[in-house]
OpenMM code with the backbone's topology and positions (N, CA, C; nanometers):
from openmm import Vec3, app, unit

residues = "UNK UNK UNK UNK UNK UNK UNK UNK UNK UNK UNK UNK UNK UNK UNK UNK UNK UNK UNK UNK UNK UNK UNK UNK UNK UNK UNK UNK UNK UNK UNK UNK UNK UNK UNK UNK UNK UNK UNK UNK UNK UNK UNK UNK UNK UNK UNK UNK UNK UNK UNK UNK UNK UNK UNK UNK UNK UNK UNK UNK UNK UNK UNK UNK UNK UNK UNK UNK UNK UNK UNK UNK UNK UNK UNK UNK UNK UNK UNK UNK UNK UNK UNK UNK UNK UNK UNK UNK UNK UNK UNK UNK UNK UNK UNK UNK UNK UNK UNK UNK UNK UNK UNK UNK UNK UNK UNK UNK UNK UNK UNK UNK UNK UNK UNK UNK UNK UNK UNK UNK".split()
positions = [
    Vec3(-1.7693, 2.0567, -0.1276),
    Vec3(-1.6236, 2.0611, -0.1139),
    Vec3(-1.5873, 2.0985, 0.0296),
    Vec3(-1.4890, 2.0316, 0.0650),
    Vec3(-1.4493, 2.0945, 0.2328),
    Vec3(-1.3905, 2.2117, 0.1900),
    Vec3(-1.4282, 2.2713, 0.3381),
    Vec3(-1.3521, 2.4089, 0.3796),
    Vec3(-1.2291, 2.3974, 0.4905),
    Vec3(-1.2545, 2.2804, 0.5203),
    Vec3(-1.1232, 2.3046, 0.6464),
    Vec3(-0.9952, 2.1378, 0.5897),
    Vec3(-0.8972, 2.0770, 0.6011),
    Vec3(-0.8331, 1.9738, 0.5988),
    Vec3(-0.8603, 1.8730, 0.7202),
    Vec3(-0.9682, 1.8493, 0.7251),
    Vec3(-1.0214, 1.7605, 0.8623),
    Vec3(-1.0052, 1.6308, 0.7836),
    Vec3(-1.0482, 1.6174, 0.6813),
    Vec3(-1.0206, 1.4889, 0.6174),
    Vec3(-0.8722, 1.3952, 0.6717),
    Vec3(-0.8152, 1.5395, 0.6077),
    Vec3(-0.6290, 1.4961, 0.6095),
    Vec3(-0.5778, 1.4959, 0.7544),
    Vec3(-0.6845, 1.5815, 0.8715),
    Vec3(-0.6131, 1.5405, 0.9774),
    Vec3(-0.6616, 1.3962, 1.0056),
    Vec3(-0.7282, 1.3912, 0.9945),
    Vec3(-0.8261, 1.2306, 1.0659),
    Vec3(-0.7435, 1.1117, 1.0026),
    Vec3(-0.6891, 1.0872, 0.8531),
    Vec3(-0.5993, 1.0335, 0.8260),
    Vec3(-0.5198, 1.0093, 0.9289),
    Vec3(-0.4341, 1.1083, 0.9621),
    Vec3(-0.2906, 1.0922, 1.0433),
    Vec3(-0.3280, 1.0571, 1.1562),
    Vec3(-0.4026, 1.1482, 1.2377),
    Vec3(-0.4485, 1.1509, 1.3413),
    Vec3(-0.5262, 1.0269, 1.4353),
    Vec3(-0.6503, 0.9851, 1.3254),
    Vec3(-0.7125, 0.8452, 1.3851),
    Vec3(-0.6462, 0.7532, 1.3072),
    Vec3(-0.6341, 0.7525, 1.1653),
    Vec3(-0.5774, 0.6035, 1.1067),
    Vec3(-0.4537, 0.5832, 1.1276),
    Vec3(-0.3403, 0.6858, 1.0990),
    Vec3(-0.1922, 0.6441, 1.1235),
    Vec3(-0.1652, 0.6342, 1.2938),
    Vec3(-0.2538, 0.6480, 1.3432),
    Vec3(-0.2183, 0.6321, 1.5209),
    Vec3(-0.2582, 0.5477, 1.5879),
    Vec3(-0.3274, 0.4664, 1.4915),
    Vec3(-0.4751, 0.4080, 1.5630),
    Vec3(-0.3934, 0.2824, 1.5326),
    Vec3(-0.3306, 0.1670, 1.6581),
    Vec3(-0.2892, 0.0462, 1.6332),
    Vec3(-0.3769, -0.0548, 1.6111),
    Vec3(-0.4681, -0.0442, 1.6042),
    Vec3(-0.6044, -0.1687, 1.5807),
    Vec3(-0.6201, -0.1764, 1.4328),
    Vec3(-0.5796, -0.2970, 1.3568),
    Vec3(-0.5955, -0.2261, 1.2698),
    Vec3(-0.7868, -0.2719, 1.1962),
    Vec3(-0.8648, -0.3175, 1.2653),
    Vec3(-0.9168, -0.3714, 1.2636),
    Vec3(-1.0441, -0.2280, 1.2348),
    Vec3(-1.0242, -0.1143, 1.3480),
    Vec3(-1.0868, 0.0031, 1.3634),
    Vec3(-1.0294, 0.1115, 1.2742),
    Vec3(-0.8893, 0.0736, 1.2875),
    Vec3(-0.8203, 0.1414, 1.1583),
    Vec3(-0.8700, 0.1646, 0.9916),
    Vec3(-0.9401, 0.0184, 0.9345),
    Vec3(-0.9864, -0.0130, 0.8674),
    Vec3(-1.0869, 0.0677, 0.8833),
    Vec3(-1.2078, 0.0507, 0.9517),
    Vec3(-1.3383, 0.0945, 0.9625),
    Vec3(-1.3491, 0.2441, 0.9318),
    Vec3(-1.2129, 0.2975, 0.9799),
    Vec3(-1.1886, 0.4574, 0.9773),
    Vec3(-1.1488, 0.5091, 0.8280),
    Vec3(-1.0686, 0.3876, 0.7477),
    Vec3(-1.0440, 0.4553, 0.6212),
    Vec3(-1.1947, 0.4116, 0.5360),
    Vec3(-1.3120, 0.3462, 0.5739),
    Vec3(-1.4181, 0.4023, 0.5220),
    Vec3(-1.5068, 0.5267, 0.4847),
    Vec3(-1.4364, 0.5775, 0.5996),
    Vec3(-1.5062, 0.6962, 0.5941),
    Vec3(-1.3942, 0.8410, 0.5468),
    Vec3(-1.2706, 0.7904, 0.5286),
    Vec3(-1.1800, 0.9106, 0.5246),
    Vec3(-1.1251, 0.8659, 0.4057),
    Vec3(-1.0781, 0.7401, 0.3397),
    Vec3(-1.0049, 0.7474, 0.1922),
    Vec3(-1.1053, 0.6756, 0.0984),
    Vec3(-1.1450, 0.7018, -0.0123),
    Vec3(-1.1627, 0.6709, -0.1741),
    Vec3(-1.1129, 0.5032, -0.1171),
    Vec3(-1.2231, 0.4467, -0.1939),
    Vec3(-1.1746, 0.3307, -0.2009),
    Vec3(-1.0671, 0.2642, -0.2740),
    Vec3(-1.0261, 0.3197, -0.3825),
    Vec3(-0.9324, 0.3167, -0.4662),
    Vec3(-0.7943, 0.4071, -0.4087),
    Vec3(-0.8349, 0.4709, -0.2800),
    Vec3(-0.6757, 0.5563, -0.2637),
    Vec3(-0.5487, 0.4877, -0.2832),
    Vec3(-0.4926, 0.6011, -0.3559),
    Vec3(-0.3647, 0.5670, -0.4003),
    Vec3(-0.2508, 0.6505, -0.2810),
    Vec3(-0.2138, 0.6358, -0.2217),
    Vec3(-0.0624, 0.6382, -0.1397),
    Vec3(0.0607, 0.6398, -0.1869),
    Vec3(0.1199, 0.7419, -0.1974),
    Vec3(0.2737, 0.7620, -0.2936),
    Vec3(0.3819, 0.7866, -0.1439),
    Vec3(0.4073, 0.6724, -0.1243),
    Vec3(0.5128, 0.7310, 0.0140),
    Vec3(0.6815, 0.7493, -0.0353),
    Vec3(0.7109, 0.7766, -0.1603),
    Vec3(0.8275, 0.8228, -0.2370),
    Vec3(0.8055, 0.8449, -0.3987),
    Vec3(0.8674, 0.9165, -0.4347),
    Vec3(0.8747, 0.9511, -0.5470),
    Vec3(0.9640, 0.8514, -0.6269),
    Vec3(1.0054, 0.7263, -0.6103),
    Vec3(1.0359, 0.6269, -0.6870),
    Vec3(0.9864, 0.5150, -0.6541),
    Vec3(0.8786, 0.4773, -0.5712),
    Vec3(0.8205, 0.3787, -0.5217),
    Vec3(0.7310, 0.4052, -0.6101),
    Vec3(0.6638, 0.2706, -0.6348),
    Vec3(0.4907, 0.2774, -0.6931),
    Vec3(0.4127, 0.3277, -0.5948),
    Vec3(0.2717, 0.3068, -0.6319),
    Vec3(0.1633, 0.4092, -0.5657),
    Vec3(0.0928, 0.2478, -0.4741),
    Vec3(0.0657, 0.2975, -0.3418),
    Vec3(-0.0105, 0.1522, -0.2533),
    Vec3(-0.0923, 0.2088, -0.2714),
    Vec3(-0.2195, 0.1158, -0.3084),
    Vec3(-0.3711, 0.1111, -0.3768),
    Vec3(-0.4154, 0.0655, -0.2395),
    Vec3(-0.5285, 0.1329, -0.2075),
    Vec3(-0.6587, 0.0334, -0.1438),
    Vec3(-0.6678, 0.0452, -0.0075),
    Vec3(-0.7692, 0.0458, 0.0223),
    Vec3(-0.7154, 0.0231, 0.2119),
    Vec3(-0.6720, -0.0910, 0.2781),
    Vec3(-0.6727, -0.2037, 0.2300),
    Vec3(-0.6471, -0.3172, 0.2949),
    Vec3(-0.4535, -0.3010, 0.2643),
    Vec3(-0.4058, -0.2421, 0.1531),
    Vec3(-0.2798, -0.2033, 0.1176),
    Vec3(-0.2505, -0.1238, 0.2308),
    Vec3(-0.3082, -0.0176, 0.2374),
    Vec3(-0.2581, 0.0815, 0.3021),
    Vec3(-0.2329, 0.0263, 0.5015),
    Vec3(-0.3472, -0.0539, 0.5014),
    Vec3(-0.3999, -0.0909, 0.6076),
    Vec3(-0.2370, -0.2238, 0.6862),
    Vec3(-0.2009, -0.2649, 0.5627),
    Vec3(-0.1272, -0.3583, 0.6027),
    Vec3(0.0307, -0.3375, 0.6300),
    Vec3(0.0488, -0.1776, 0.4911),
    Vec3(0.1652, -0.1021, 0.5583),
    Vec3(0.1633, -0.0434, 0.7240),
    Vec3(0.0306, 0.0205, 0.7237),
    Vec3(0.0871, 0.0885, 0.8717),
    Vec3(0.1132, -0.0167, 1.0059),
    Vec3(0.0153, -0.1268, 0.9521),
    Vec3(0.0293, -0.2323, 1.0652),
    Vec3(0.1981, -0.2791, 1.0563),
    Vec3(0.2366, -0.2910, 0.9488),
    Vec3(0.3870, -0.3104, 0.8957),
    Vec3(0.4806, -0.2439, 1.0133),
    Vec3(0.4624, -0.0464, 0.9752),
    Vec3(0.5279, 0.0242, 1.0168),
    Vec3(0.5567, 0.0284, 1.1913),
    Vec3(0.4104, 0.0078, 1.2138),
    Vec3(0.3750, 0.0491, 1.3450),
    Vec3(0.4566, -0.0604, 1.4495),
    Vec3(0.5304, -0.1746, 1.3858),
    Vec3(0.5752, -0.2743, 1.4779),
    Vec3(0.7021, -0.2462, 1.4642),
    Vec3(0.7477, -0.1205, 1.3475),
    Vec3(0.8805, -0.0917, 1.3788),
    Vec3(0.9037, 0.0198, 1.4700),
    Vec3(0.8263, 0.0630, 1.5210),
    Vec3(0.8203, 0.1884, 1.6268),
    Vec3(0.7769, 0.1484, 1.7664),
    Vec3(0.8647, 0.2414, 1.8387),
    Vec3(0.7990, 0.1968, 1.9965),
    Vec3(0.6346, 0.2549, 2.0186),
    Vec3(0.5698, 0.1678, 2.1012),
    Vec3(0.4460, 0.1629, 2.0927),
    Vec3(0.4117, 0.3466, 2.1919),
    Vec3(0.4925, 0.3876, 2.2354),
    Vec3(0.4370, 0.5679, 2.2516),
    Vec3(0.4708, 0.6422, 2.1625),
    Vec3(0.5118, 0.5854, 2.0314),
    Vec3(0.4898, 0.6725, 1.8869),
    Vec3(0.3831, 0.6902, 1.8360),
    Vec3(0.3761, 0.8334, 1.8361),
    Vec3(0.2411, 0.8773, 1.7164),
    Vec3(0.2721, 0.9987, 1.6817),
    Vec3(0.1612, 0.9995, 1.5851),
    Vec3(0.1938, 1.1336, 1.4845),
    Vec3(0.1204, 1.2642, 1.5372),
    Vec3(0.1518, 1.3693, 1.5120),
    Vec3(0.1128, 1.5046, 1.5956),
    Vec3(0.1468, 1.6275, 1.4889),
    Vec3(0.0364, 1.7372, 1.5023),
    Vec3(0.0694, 1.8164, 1.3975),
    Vec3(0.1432, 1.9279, 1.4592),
    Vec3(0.2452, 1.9697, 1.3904),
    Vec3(0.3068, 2.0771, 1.4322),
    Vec3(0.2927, 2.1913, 1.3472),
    Vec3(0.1771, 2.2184, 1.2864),
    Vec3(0.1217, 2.3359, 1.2758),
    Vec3(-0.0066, 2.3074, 1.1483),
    Vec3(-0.0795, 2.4245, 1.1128),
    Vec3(-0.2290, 2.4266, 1.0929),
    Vec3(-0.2030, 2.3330, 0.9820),
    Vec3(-0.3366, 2.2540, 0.9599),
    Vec3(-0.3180, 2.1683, 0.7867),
    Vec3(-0.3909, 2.3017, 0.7067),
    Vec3(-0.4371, 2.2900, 0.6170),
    Vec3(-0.4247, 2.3839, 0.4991),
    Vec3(-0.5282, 2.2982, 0.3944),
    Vec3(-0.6203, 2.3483, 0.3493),
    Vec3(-0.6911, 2.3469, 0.2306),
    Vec3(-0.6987, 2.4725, 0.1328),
    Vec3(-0.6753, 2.3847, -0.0162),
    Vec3(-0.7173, 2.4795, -0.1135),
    Vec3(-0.7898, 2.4173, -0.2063),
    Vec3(-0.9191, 2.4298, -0.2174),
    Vec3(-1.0069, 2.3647, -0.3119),
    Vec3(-0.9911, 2.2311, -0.2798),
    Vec3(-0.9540, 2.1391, -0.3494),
    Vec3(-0.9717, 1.9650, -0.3480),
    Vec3(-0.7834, 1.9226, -0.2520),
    Vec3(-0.7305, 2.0179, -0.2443),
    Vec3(-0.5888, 1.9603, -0.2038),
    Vec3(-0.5620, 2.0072, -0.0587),
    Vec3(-0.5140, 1.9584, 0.0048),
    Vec3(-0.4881, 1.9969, 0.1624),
    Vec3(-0.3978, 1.9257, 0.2647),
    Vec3(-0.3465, 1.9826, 0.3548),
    Vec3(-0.1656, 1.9696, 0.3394),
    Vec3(-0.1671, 1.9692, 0.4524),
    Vec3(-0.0931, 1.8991, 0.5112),
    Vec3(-0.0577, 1.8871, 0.7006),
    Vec3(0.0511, 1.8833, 0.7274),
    Vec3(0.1437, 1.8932, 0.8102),
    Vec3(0.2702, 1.9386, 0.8926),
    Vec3(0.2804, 1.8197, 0.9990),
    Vec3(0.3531, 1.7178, 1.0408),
    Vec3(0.3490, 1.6687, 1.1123),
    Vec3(0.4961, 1.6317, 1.2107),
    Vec3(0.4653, 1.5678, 1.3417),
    Vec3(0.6063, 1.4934, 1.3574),
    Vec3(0.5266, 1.3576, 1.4021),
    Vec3(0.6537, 1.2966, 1.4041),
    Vec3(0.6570, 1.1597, 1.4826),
    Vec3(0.7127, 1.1399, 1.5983),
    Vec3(0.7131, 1.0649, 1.6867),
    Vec3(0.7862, 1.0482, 1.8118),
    Vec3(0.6848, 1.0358, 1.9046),
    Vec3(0.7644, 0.9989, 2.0525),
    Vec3(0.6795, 0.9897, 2.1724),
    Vec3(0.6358, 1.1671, 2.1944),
    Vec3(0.5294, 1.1774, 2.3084),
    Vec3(0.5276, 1.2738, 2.2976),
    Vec3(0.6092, 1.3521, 2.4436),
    Vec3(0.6417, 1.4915, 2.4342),
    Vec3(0.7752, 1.5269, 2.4976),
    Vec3(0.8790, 1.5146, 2.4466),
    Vec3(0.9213, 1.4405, 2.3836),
    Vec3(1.0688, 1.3858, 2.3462),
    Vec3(1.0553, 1.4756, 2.1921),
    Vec3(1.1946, 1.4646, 2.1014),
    Vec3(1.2114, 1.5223, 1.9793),
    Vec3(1.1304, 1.4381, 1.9221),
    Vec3(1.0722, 1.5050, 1.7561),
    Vec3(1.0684, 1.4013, 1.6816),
    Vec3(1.1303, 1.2976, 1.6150),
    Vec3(1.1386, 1.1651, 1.6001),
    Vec3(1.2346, 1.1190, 1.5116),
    Vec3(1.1902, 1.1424, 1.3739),
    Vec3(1.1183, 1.1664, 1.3183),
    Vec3(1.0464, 1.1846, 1.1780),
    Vec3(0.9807, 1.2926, 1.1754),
    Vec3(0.9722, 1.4160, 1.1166),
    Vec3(0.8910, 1.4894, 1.0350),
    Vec3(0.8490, 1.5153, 0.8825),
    Vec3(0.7591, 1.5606, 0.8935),
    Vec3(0.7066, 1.5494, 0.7252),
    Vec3(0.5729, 1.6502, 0.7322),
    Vec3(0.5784, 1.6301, 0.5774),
    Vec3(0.4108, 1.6282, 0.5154),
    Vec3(0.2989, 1.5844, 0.4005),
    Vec3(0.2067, 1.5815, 0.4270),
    Vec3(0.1374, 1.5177, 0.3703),
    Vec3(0.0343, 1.5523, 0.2651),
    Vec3(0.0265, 1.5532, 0.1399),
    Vec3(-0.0579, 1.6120, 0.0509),
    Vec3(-0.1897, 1.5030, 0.0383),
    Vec3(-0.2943, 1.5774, 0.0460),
    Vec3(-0.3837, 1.5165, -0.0312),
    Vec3(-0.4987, 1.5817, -0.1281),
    Vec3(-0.5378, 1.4788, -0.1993),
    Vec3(-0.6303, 1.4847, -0.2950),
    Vec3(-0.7541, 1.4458, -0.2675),
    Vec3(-0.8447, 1.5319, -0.2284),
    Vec3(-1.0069, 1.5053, -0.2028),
    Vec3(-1.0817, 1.5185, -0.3550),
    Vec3(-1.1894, 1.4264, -0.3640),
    Vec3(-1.2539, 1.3846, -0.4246),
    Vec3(-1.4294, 1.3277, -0.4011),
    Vec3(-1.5113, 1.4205, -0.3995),
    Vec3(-1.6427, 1.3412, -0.3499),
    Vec3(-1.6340, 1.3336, -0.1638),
    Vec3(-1.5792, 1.4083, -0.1113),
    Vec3(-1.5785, 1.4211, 0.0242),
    Vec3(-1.4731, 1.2862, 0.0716),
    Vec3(-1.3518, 1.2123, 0.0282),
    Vec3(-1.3067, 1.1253, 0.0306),
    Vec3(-1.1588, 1.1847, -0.0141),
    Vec3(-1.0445, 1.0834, 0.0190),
    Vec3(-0.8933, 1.1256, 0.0079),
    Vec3(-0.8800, 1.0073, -0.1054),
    Vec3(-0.8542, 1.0838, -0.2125),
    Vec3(-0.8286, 0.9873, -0.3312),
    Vec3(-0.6697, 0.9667, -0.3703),
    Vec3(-0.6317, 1.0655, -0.3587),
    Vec3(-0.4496, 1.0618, -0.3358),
    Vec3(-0.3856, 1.1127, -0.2619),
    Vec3(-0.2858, 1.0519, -0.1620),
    Vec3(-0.2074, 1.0750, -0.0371),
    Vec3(-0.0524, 1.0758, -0.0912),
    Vec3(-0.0007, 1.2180, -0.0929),
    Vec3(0.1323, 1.1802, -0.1151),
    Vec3(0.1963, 1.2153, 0.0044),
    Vec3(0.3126, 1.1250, 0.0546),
    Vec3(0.4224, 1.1727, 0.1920),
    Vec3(0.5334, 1.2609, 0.1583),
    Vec3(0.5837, 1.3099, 0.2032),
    Vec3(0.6674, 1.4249, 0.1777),
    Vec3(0.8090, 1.3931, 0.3086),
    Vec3(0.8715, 1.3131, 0.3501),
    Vec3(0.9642, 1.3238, 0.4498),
    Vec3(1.1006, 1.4222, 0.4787),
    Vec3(1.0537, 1.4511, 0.5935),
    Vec3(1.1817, 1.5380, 0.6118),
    Vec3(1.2948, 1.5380, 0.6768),
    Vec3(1.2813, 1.4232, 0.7818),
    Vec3(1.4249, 1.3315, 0.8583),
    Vec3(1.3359, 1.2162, 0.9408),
] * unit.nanometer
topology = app.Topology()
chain = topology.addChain("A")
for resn in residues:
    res = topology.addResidue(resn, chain)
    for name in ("N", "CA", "C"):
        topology.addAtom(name, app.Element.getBySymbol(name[0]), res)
């Protein structure tokens, strides 16, 4: 079982930042469950899979200016299988336009469920 949320940073950190999505991919081999499920609202269904997941951020990432990325604004957090990160969005220097956070569900050394949490 992990002791630290390195999982959940590497998520944000290399896959949600990482515009390739080609390496992007390669990265959720090693960081989500092949089956991860992604809940980015509480009335949306759940995006399955990495090639799902893989095709939202490529989605997202062309709606943002290309010196957007995600950055933690304070420690992530593990407790047993669940572990929690703090983030913003934006260029860096500037405000965020987006903050949030992010729950996940480890499983077998892998992120089996990602829920988003937004906060503006």
């Amino acid at each position: 079982m992990a002791t630290t949320a390195k999982l959940l940073e590497d998520s944000l950190l290399v896959i949600w930042n990482d515009r390739d999505a080609d390496r992007r991919l390669e990265a959720m081999k090693k960081i989500y469950a092949p089956d991860i499920h992604f809940y980015e609202s509480n009335t949306g269904e759940a995006i399955v899979g990495h090639q799902a997941i893989n095709a939202l951020i490529s989605k997202l990432q062309t709606e943002w200016p290309i010196e957007f990325e995600f950055a933690l604004n304070k420690s992530s957090q593990v407790n047993h299988a669940t572990q929690i990160i703090f983030w913003n969005l934006g260029a860096q220097g500037a405000p965020p336009v987006a903050t949030g956070v992010d729950v996940a569900i480890t499983e077998n050394d892998f992120i089996k469920s990602l829920y988003l949490f937004l906060d503006i």
